[in-house]
Phi, psi and omega in degrees: 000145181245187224288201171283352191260357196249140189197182164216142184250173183261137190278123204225157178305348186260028196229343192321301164320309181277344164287293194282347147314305186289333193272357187256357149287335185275320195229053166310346151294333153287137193286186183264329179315322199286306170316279151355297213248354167261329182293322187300319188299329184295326163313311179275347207211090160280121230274158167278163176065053182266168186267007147086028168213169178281323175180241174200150149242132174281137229224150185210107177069007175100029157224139192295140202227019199139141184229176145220144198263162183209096168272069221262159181189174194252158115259116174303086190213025190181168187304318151233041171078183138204166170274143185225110192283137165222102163290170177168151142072026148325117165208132184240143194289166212291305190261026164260018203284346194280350176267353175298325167306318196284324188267352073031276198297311214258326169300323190279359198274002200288146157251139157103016166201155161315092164260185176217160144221126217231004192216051182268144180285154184306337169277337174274321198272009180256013126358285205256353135286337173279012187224012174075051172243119192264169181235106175271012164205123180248345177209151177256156183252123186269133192228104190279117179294290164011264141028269213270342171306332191268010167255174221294136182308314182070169186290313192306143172267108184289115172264138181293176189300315170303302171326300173274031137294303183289334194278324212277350198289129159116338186291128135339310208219041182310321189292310182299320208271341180306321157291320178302297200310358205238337172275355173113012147246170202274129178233123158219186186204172162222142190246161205217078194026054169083007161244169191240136183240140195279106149314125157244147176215130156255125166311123150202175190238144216258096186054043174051030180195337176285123158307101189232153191257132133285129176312121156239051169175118190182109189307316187182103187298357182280294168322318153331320205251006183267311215249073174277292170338305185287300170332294181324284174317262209314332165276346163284338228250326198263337200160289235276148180213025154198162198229113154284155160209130158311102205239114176277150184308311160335340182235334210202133193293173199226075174309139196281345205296326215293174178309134153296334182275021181251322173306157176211137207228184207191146182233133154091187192296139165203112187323102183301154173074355200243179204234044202254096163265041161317143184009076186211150172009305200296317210287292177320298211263336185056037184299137186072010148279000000 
């Protein structure tokens, strides 16, 4: 255990300055503007039933000695909801490293809610099985729309953002897809003999220059990935001409060779089959655009 002087403290907007310091010590390839421009979106567009802090910093002899960002927010998706935590952008300084496990264990101890880590670095994800954290993604799928436009039409129907917004009222979580689309991502549907299942995609460009959309939000990526086709065209139709998708071992086989820093893990209740990175590192930090 470790002593009484090593602790965490709660990371609060008045903490901004020292966070971002501390994460261009750690992630010196992100600029501090990127850093900057994700705490302000939290600030304008805050996820609901969030814990109202930023994250948690670690504190060693009284000096930050390491943080973690923290996105908490609610889903109404179920008779009482849950909460869903999204760690991220973990760093601890050289000469705090022996305290990284412990602060990894005090973050990981919450019950009763969904954490995630969805950018974890390789010394983070090889971690995080050992704190009971599973992996709901092991690989991402580069999808050439091109491609995949010329095969069979299929029944499904795509609606563009306004239609499946307007379709979506009366949806749990109609407010969240309401937000995405106002934070700057694509709310689309596929409709399925009259029901409608919700999309979220975040816009980025692909080795900085292929417009490509990544899935974050999807009811079932197996439907998803029957209607590709239909799906393609319609996202060539906005621009785009590649589609990620976060592909679980349940779909697309699972090498031990692949990266760790391509996995994306999860703790506690997590919707099988389904796809939800909803407030989370990606939508703020646009981390990998």
């Amino acid at each position: 255990m470790m002593s009484a002087k090593t602790c965490l403290i709660d990371l609060g907007p008045s903490e901004c300055t020292t966070a971002i310091a501390l994460l261009r010590e750690g992630f010196p390839q992100v600029s501090s503007g990127l850093w900057k421009r994700g705490f302000e979106r939290l600030r304008q567009h805050p996820p609901p039933g969030g814990s109202g802090r930023d994250g948690q910093l670690l504190l060693v002899d009284g000096e930050v000695a390491g943080l973690s960002l923290e996105i908490s927010s609610r889903r109404e998706d179920g008779d009482s909801g849950r909460q869903v935590v999204n760690l991220s952008s973990w760093y601890v300084r050289p000469q705090a490293r022996a305290r990284a496990l412990w602060m990894l264990s005090a973050l990981s101890r919450r019950q009763d809610v969904t954490i995630t880590d969805l950018s974890a670095t390789t010394g983070v994800a090889r971690m995080l099985p050992a704190l009971g954290y599973r992996t709901i993604s092991h690989q991402i799928l580069c999808l050439p729309l091109l491609l995949l436009a010329r095969g069979a039409r299929g029944s499904a129907r795509v609606l563009d953002a306004d239609t499946a917004l307007q379709a979506s009222v009366g949806h749990p979580l109609h407010a969240a897809f309401t937000d995405h689309r106002a934070l700057g991502c694509l709310v689309n549907g596929i409709e399925l003999s009259g029901r409608l299942m919700p999309l979220v995609w975040r816009p980025k460009r692909r080795m900085g220059v292929l417009r490509t959309v990544e899935l974050i939000y999807a009811e079932s990526l197996e439907e998803v990935l029957v209607n590709l086709p239909v799906l393609a065209r319609a996202l060539l139709s906005q621009g785009y001409l590649i589609a990620e998708v976060g592909a679980p071992e349940t779909t697309v086989v699972d090498f031990s060779c692949l990266p760790y820093f391509r996995r994306r893990f999860a703790k506690g209740p997590y919707p099988a089959g389904a796809i939800d990175y909803l407030y989370s590192e990606f939508v703020y930090f646009g981390f990998g655009r």
